[in-house]
N, C-alpha and C positions, 0 to 999 in steps of 0.2 A: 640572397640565398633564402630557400623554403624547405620546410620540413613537411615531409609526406608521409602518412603514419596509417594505421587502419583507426576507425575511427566504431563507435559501436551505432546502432539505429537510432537510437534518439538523437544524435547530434547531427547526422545525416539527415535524417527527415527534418528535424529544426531550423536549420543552414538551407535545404533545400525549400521548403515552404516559404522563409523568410525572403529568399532573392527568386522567389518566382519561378523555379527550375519545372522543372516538367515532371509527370507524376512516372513515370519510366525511369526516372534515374530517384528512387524513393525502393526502403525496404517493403515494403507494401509489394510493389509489383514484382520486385524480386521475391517473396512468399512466394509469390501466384506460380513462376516459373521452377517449379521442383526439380526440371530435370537438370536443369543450372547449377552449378554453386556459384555463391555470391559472395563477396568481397567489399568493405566498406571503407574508403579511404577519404582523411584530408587533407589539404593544404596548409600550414600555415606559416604567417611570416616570422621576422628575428622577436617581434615582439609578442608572438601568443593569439596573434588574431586569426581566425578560421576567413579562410580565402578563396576556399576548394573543398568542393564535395564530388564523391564521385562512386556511384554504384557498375562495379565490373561482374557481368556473368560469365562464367569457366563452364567449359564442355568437354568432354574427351572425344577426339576424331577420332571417330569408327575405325578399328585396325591400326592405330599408329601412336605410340606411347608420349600423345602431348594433347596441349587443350589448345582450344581456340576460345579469344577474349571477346566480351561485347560491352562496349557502354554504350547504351540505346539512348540515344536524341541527346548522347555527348556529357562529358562532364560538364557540372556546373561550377562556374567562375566569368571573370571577365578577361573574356580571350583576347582584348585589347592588349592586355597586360601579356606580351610577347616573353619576356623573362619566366616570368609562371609558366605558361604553356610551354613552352621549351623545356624548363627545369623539369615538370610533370612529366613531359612524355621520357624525359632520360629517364627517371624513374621506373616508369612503366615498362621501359625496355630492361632496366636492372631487374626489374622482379619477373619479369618474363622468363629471362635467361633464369635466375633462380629455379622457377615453378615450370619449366617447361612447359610455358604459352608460347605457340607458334607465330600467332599473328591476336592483333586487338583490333577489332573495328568498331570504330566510331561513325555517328550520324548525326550533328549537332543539328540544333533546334535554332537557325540563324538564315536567316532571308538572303540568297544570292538574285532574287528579283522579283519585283509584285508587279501583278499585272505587266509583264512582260517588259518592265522598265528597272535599269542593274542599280543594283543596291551598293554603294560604295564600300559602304563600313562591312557588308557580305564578302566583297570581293578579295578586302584587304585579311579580314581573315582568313578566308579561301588560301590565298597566297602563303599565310604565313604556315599555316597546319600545312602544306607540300614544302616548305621550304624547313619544316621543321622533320621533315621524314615521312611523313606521311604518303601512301601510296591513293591517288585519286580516281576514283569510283562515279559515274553519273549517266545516269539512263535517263531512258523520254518515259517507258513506262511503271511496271510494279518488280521489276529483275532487284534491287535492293529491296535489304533488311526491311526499311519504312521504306515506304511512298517519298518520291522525294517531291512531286508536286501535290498542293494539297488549296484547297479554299476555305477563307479566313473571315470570319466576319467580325468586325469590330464595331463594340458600339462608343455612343461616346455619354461619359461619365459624368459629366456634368450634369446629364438631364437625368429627371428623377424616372423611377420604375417608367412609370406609363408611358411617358413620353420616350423615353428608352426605344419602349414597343412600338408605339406609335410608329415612330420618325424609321425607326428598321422593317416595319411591315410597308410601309409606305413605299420606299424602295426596291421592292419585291418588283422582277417583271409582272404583267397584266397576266402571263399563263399563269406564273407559280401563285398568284391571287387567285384568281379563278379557280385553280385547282384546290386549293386549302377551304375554299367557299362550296365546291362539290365535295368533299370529302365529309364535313358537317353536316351538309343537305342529304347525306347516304346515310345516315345514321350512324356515321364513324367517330367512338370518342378513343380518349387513349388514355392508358392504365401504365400507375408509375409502381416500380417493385423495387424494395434494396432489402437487405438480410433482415431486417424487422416484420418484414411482411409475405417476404420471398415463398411460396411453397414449390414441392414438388412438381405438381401440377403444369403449373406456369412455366418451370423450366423446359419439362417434355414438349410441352409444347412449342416454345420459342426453338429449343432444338428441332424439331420438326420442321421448322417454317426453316431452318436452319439448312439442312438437309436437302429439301426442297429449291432453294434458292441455289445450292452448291451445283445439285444436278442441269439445274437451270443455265446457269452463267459457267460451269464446269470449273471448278475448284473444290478443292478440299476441304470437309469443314470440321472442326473441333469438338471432342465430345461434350457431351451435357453436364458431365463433371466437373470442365474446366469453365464452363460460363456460372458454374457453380462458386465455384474459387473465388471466381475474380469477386463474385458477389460478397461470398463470407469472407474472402481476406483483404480486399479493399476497400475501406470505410467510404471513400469515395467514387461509389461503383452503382450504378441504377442499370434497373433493366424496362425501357419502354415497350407496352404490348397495346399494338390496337384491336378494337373489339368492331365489331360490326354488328348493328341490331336494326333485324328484320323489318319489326315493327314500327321501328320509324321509318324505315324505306319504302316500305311499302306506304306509308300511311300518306306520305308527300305525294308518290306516287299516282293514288288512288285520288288523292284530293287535286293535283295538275288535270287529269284526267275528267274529273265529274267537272271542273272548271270550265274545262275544254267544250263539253258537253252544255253544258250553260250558255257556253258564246253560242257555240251552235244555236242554241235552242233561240236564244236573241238574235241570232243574226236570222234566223229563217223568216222571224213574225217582223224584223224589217223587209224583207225580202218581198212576204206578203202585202206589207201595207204597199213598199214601193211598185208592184207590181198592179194593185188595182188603180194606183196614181194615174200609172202608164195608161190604164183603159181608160181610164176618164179626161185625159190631158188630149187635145187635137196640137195645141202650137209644137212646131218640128224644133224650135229650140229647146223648148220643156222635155220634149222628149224624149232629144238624144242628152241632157242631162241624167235625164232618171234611167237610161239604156246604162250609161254609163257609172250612173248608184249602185242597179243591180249586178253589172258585169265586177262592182269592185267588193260588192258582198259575197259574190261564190267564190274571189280568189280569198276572200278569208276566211270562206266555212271551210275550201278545202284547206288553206294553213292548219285550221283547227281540225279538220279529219285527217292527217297526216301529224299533226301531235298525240292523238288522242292513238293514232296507230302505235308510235313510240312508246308512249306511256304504257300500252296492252303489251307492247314485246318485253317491256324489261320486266314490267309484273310477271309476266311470264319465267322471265329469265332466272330472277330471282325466290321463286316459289319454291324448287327446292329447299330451301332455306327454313320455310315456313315453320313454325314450333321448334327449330334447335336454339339452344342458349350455347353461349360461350363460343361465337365465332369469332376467331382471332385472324386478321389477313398479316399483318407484318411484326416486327416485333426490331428492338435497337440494343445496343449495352450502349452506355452512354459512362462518361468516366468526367469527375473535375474537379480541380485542383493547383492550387497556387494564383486565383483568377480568372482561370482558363478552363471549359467545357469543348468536352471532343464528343463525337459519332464514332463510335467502336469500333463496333460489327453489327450488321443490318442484315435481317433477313425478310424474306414476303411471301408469301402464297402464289400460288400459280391464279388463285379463282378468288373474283370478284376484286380485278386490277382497275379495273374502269371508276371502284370508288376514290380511287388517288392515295391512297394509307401512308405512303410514305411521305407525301408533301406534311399532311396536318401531323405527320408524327416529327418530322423538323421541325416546324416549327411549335411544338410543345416542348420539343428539347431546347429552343433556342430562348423561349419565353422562362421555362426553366434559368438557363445559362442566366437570362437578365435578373432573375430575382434573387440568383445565388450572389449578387455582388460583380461577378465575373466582368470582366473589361472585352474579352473575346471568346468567341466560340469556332470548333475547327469541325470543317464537314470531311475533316481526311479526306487520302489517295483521289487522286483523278490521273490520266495522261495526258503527260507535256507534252503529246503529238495530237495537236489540232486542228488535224485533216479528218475532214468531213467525214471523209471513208474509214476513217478508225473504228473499230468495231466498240473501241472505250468510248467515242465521241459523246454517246447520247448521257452517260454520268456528266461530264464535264456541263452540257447542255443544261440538265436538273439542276446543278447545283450551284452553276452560274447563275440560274434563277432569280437566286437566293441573294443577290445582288454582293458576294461577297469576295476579299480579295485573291485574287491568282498568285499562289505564291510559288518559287522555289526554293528551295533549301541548298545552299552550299556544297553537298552531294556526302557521298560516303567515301571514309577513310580507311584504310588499311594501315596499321601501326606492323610493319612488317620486322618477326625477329629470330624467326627460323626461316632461311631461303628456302631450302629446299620441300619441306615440309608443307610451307605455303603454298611453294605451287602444284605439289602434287593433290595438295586439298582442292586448290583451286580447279583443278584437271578434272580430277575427279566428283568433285558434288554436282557439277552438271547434270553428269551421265547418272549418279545416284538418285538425283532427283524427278528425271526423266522414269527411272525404274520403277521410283516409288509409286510416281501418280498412275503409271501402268498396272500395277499390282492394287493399289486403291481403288482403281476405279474398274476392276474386276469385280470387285470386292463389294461395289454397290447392288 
């Protein structure tokens, strides 16, 4: 037998940091969610020991006198322990019926397969959460709460800081290296913000880039208030912004370029010598050697006047640019907690993609993630549908990159405790939601 009680925020956050729980089930993220009320309950056994921590957020359905429940990325405990889990959710179904919750969903933070190979000890919980009432939820794409597949990168612990870096950058595909080495070579550094340094400035911004990205890839995006929040109410809450400067772009630029010019300028006065060889040379084997000198020095003056073409187009390209300070192409929230560093929310610029921002700003969050301590870092959401022709395909592509694990999550739950109620919600937020984004995106 367990006693289930509310429990207040320090004991919650302490239980939850202690066994690792995910920063979503913490009063911190429930602050951030205002429009929520929150709930803070725990387990414990006949002898006094805390076993169960569990942040629930309550909503009221639009028109209809009940709420609907969420514990995001699942209560924490060890759902091995079948008894517990079972005893909890009667629980949760008694204080449902009490408070007039419709339904609770759940979305634990527990692996049903990495790299597309089944996770046993996933499966058997899987099992048990439907065998315990639970109504089962699981999509290929973003149609749930969370993302239920996501990329994992774990490092290993043993090795110290550098090597950490090392042995994880080393595993990078050859593009996503490549692209983190043009990203540096374009003058792109990257700038870290949390509520010590935070200003206004920088968030308008980030919102911007915010906005930008939504009309891009077409979703909705959150106001500047709330990446505000998250910053002053969660201690573990950053915001990555990269800069791009002119000056060193150019400067590389301009120096490949006169480089380019050099060879030329070298390759012509061999061109000359080799050519007066030629007049002075009668034997036909010396000849067609130095024929052969020359014909292989103008395929590389022209390599070098077809660089030095490139180098002119992008100085070009880039001139605009010329004397502005503060250009920012992308920007991250980045969150970490209990061990574990996540990718938030990402946004980028439409202009000046070619410099790569987003590879060198991963991995500044991941080099980050290795100096916090952290065992893993998460690139969140991708689709579990890995057909080429997926309009999602080319995320999954980037961030596989990154050489890191393909996970799925066990799926989402439905704690169902009003029928009818449920389904009418369920009927309905479809079509509400189809409404919304029609009216929002008028609105842009």
């Amino acid at each position: 037998m367990y006693n289930f009680i509310e429990i207040d925020k320090e004991q919650l956050n302490e239980f939850n940091y202690e066994n690792r729980g995910h920063i979503f089930q913490t009063s911190y993220w429930a602050d951030l969610k205002s429009e929520w009320k929150a709930k803070y309950f725990g387990g414990y056994d006949n002898n006094g020991n805390l076993l169960l921590s569990c942040v629930i957020l309550l909503r009221r359905i639009p028109y209809i006198n009940h709420y609907m429940g969420y514990i995001p990325r699942g209560f924490n405990c060890n759902y091995e322990n079948k008894n517990l889990v079972t005893e909890f959710t009667k629980f949760l179904k008694e204080y449902g019926k009490k408070n007039k919750i419709a339904f609770i969903s759940i979305d634990p933070d527990i692996h049903l397969n990495e790299n597309e190979e089944q996770i046993e000890l996933g499966t058997q919980i899987k099992n048990i959460l439907i065998n315990t009432g639970y109504n089962h939820k699981n999509t290929k794409n973003f149609e749930n709460i969370q993302p239920n597949f996501v990329f994992r990168l774990y490092f290993d612990m043993e090795k110290n800081l550098m090597d950490r870096k090392k042995s994880i950058y080393d595993n990078f595909s050859k593009k996503t290296k490549y692209n983190i080495k043009v990203a540096k070579k374009r003058g792109l550094s990257v700038e870290v913000y949390d509520k010590n340094n935070i200003t206004d400035k920088i968030l308008s911004i980030f919102q911007e880039k915010m906005v930008i990205t939504g009309k891009r890839d077409n979703f909705i995006t959150r106001p500047k208030e709330y990446f505000k929040n998250m910053i002053e109410k969660i201690p573990y809450c950053r915001l990555y912004m990269v800069k791009y400067n002119y000056d060193s772009d150019y400067n590389r630029l301009k120096s490949n370029l006169d480089q380019q010019q050099k060879n030329i300028d070298r390759l012509e006065k061999r061109k000359i010598n080799t050519q007066s060889l030629l007049q002075e040379t009668m034997a036909e084997q010396e000849l067609e050697k130095l024929n052969k000198k020359i014909a292989d020095i103008e395929k590389r003056i022209a390599d070098c006047q077809r660089q030095i073409y490139s180098f002119s187009n992008r100085i070009e390209d880039i001139s605009e640019y010329k004397g502005q300070e503060d250009i920012y192409v992308a920007g991250a929230i980045y969150l970490y907690y209990g061990g574990k560093g996540w990718y938030s929310y990402g946004a980028s610029d439409n202009i000046l993609r070619d410099t790569m921002p987003n590879y060198i700003m991963q991995w500044k969050m991941i080099e980050d993630t290795i100096d916090l301590d952290c065992y893993m870092y998460d690139f969140r959401g991708v689709s579990g549908d890995l057909n080429p022709d997926n309009p999602l395909y080319g995320l999954y592509k980037f961030k596989k990159g990154f050489d890191g694990e393909f996970v799925e999550f066990i799926g989402e739950f439905d704690l169902v405790i009003n029928n009818l109620v449920y389904k009418l919600f369920r009927f309905i937020l479809p079509k509400f939601k189809k409404i919304r984004f029609k009216i929002k995106s008028k609105e842009k």
